[in-house]
C-alpha positions as CSV (number, residue, x, y, z in Angstrom):
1,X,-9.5,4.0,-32.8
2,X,-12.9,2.2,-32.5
3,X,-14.6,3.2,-29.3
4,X,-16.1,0.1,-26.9
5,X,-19.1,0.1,-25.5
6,X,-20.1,-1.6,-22.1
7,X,-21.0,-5.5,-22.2
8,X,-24.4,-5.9,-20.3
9,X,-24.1,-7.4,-16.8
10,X,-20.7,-6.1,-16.5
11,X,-18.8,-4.6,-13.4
12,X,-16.0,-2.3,-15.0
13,X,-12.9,-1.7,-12.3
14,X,-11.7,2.1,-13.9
15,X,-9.0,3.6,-12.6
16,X,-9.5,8.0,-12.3
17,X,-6.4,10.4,-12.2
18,X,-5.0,11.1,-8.9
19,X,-4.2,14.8,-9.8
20,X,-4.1,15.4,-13.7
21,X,-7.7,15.2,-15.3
22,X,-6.1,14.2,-18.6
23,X,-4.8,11.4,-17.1
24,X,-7.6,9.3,-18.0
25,X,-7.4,6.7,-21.2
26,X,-9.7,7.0,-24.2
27,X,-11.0,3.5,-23.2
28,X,-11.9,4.2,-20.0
29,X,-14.0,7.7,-21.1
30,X,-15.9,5.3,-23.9
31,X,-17.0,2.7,-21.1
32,X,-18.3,5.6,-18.5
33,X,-20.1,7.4,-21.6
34,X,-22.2,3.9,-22.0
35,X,-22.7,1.8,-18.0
36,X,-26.2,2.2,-16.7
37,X,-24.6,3.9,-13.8
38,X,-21.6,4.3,-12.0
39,X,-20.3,3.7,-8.0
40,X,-18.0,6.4,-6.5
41,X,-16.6,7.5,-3.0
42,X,-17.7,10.9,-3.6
43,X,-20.3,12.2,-6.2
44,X,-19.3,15.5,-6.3
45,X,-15.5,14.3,-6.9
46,X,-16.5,12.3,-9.5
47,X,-19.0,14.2,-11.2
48,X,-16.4,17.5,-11.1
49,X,-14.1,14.7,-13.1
50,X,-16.9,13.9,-15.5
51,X,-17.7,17.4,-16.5
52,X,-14.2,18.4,-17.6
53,X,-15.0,15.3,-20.1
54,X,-18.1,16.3,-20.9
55,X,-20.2,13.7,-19.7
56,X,-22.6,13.6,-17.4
57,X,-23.5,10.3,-16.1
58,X,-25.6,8.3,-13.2
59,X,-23.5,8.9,-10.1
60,X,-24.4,6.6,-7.3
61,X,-22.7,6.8,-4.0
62,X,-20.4,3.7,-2.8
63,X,-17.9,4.1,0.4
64,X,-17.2,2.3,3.5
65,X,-20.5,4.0,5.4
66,X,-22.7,2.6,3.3
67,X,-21.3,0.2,1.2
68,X,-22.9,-2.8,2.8
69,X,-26.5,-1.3,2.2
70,X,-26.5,-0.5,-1.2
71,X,-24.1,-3.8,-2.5
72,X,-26.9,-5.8,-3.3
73,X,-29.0,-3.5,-5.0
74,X,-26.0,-3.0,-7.4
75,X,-25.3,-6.7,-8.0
76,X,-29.3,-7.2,-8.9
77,X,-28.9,-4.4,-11.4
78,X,-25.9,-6.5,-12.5
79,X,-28.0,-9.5,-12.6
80,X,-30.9,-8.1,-14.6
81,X,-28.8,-7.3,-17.3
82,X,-27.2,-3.0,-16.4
83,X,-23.5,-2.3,-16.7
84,X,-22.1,-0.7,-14.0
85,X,-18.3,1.1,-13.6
86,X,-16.9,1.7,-10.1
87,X,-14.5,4.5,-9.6
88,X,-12.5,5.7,-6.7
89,X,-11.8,9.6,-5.9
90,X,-8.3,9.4,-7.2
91,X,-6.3,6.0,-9.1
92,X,-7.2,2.8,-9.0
93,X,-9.9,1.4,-6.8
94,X,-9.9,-1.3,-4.4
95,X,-6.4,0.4,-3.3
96,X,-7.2,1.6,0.2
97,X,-10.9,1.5,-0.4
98,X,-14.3,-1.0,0.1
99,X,-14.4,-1.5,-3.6
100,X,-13.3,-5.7,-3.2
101,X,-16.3,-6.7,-1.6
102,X,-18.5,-5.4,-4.5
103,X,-15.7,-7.2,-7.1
104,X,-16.1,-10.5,-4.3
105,X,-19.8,-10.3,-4.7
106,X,-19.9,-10.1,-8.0
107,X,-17.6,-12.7,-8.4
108,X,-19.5,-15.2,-6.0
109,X,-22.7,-14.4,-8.4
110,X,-21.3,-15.8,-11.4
111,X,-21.5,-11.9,-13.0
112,X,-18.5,-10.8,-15.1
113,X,-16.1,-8.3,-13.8
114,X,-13.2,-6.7,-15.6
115,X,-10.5,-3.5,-15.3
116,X,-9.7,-0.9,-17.2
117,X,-6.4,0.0,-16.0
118,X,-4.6,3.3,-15.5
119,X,-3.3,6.1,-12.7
120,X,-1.7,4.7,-9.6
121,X,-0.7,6.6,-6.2
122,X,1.1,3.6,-5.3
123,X,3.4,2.9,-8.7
124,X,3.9,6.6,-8.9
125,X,5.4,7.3,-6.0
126,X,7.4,4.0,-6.3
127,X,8.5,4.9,-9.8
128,X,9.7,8.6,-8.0
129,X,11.5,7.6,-5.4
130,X,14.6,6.1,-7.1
131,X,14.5,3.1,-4.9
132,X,14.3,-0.5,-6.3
133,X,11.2,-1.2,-7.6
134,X,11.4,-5.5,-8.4
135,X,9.6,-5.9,-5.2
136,X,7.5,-3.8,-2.8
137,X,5.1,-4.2,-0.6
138,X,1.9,-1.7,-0.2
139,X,1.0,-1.0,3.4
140,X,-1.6,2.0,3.2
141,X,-2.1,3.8,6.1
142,X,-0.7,3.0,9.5
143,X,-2.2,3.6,12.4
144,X,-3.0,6.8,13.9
145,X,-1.4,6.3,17.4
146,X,2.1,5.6,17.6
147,X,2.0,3.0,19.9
148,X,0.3,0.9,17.7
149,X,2.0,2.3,14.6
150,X,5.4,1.0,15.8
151,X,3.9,-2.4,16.6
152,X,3.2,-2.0,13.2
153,X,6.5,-1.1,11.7
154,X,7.7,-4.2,13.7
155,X,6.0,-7.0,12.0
156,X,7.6,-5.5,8.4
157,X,11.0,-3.9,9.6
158,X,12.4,-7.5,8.5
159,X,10.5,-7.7,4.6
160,X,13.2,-8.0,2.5
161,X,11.1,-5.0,-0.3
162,X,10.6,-1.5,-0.8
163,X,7.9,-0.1,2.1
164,X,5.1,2.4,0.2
165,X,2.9,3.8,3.0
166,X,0.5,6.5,2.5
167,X,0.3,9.0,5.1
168,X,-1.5,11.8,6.2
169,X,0.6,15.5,6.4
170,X,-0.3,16.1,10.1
171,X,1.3,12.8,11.2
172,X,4.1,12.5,8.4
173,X,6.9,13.8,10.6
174,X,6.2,11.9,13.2
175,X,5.3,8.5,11.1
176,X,8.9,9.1,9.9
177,X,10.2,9.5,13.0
178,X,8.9,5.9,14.0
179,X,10.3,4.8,10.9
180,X,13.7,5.5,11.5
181,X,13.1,4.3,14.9
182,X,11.9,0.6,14.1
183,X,13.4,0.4,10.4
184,X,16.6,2.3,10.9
185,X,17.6,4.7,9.4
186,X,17.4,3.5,5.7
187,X,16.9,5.9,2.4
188,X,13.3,7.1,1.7
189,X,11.0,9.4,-0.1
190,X,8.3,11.4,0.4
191,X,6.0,12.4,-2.8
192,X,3.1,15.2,-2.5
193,X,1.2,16.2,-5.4
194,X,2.1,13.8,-7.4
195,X,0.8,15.0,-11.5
196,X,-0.1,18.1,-10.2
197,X,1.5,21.6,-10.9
198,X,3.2,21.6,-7.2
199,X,4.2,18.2,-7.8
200,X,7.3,17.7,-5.2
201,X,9.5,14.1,-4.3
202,X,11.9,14.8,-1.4
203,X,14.2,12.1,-0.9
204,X,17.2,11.0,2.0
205,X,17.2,9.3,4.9
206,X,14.0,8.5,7.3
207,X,15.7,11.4,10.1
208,X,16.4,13.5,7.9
209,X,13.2,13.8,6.3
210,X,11.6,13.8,9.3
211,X,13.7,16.9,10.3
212,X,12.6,18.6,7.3
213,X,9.0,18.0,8.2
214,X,9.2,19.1,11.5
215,X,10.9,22.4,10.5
216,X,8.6,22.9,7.5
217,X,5.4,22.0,9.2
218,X,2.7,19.7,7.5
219,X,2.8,19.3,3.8
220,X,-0.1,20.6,1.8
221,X,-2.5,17.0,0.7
222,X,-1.8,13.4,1.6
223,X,2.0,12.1,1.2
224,X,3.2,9.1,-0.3
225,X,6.6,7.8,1.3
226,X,8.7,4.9,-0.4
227,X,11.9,3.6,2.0
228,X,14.1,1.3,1.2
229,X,14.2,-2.7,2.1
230,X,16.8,-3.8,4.6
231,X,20.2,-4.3,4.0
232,X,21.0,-7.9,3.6
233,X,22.9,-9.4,6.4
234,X,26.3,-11.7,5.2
235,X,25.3,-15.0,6.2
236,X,26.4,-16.7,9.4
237,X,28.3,-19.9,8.5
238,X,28.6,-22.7,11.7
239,X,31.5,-21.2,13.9
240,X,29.9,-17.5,14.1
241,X,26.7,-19.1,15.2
242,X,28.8,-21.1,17.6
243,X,31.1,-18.3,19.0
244,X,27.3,-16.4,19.6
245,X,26.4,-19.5,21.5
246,X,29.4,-19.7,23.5
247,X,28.9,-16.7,24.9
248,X,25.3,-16.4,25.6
249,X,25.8,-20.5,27.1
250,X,28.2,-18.6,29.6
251,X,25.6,-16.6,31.3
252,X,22.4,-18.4,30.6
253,X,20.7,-22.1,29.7
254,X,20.6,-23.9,26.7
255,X,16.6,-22.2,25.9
256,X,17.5,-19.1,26.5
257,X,21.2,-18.5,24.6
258,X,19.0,-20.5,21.9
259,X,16.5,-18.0,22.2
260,X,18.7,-15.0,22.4
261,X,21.1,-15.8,19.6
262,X,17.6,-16.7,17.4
263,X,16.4,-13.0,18.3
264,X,19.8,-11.5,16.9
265,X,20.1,-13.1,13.8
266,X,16.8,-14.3,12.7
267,X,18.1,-17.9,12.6
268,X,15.5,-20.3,12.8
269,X,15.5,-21.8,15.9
270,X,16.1,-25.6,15.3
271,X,19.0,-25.1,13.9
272,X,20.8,-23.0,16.6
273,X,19.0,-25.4,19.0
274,X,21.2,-28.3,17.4
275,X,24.3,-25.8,17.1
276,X,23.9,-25.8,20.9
277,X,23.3,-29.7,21.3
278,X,26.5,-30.0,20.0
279,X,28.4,-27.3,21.5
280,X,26.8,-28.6,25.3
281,X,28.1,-32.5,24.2
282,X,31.8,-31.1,23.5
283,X,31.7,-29.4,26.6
C-alpha cells in the first residue's frame, strides 16, 4: 500500500485509540510521520502514543485552557503553507473536546481541512450494548449536580433514540439512579474499558445497574452508558382524547383540562384545544 503524505496548508482531523495502541490505521501513522506539527490535549498522552509507533513528532499543546490563545498562531502556520494534524487523548476529536473551533476557523479562512477516520468511545459502546443502533443521540457528560442533571434528563426523556452519555465512575451510580428516575426504568448499558484487557459491558435495567454500582463501588476509568429510547405510545384516536377531556372538563376550565390532557399525552395543543371546542358546544 502506497503511503500518503500531508498536503501543505492542511488541518488533518485523526482519530487516536481510546485503549488499544494498535488501534490506529496505517493512513493515519503516514500523515503524523509527515505534518509540520501536531495539536493534542495532552503531550505526554500523545507523545507516549507516538513512541510505541516509533515516531517522534512536534507536539504542541491544544485544550480548552488555552485553546483560544494559541488558535491563531496555528491557523497562520496553516496559512503560510505547514500541515498540521490535531489529535485528542483517546478517539475521535471534536467528540467532547474544543477541537471545532480550530476546524471553524479554519474553515472561515478558506484553509482545507479533512479527517482521517477511526476509534470511537461513542460507536463502541453503542455497538456493545445490544440496543438499537439506527438512531442515537450523543449527550456527553451531564452535569455534575443532580439537580441540574435531572433538568437535564428531562428535556431528552421524550427523544425517540438510543441515549449514549459518558459518565464519570464516582457519579455513575447515582447518574443512573436519575436515569431511572426521569427516563424510567428502560434497558441500558454500562461499558468500561472498552479495547482494553479489562474490557467489561454490563447490561439490564437503569435500577438495576445502579444497584450494582452502589454495591460494587466506582468503576475503575470513565464509563460509557447506552439506554434504550422510549417505548412508543399506541396512538390516541378522537374518543380517547375526548373521554381524557371529559374528565379533566369536570373539575377544571377549558385551558387548563387542555393543558393537562396536552401534559399526559404529548398532544399538541391545538388539537386537543379543538377536541374541547367541540366537546364544550355538545355540552
Amino acid at each position: 500500500m502506497k503511503s500518503q503524505s500531508a498536503l501543505p496548508g492542511t488541518l488533518y482531523v485523526v482519530a487516536t485509540p481510546i485503549g488499544n495502541a494498535s488501534d490506529i490505521t496505517l493512513r493515519a501513522l503516514d500523515i503524523l510521520k509527515t505534518v509540520q506539527f501536531v495539536a493534542c490535549e495532552d503531550t505526554r498522552v500523545t507523545a507516549k502514543l507516538l513512541s510505541i509507533h516509533g515516531l517522534k513528532i512536534s507536539l504542541s499543546p491544544y485544550h480548552e485552557h488555552n485553546a483560544a490563545k494559541v488558535r491563531p498562531a496555528m491557523i497562520e502556520r496553516l496559512k503560510n503553507g505547514d500541515s498540521m494534524a490535531l489529535v485528542s487523548d483517546a478517539g475521535t476529536p471534536l467528540v467532547s473536546d474544543p477541537g471545532y473551533k480550530l476546524v471553524q476557523a479554519c474553515l472561515e479562512e478558506g484553509l482545507h481541512v479533512t479527517t482521517l477516520p477511526g476509534a470511537s468511545a461513542v460507536l463502541c459502546a453503542l455497538v456493545l450494548s445490544g440496543l438499537p443502533t439506527d438512531r442515537f443521540l450523543f449527550e456527553g457528560f451531564l452535569p455534575s449536580k443532580s439537580g441540574a442533571r435531572l433538568n437535564a434528563l428531562k428535556e431528552i426523556a421524550s427523544i425517540p433514540a438510543t441515549l449514549v452519555f459518558m459518565e464519570s465512575p464516582r457519579r455513575l451510580a447515582t447518574s443512573l439512579s436519575d436515569m431511572a428516575t426521569v427516563l424510567g426504568d428502560r434497558r441500558a448499558s454500562v461499558s468500561r474499558e472498552i479495547t482494553k484487557m479489562y474490557e467489561e459491558t454490563r447490561r439490564g435495567t437503569l435500577t438495576e445497574l445502579s444497584n450494582h454500582y452502589v454495591e460494587a463501588g466506582a468503576p475503575k476509568g470513565e464509563a460509557m452508558v447506552v439506554v434504550a429510547a422510549p417505548e412508543a405510545s399506541p396512538a390516541l384516536d378522537d374518543d380517547a382524547i375526548d373521554n381524557m377531556l371529559r374528565v379533566a372538563l369536570a373539575e377544571q376550565s377549558v385551558r387548563d383540562a387542555v393543558r393537562s390532557v396536552t401534559d399526559a399525552t404529548g398532544l399538541g395543543r391545538q388539537q386537543v384545544y379543538q377536541r374541547a371546542l367541540l366537546l364544550s358546544k355538545d355540552d
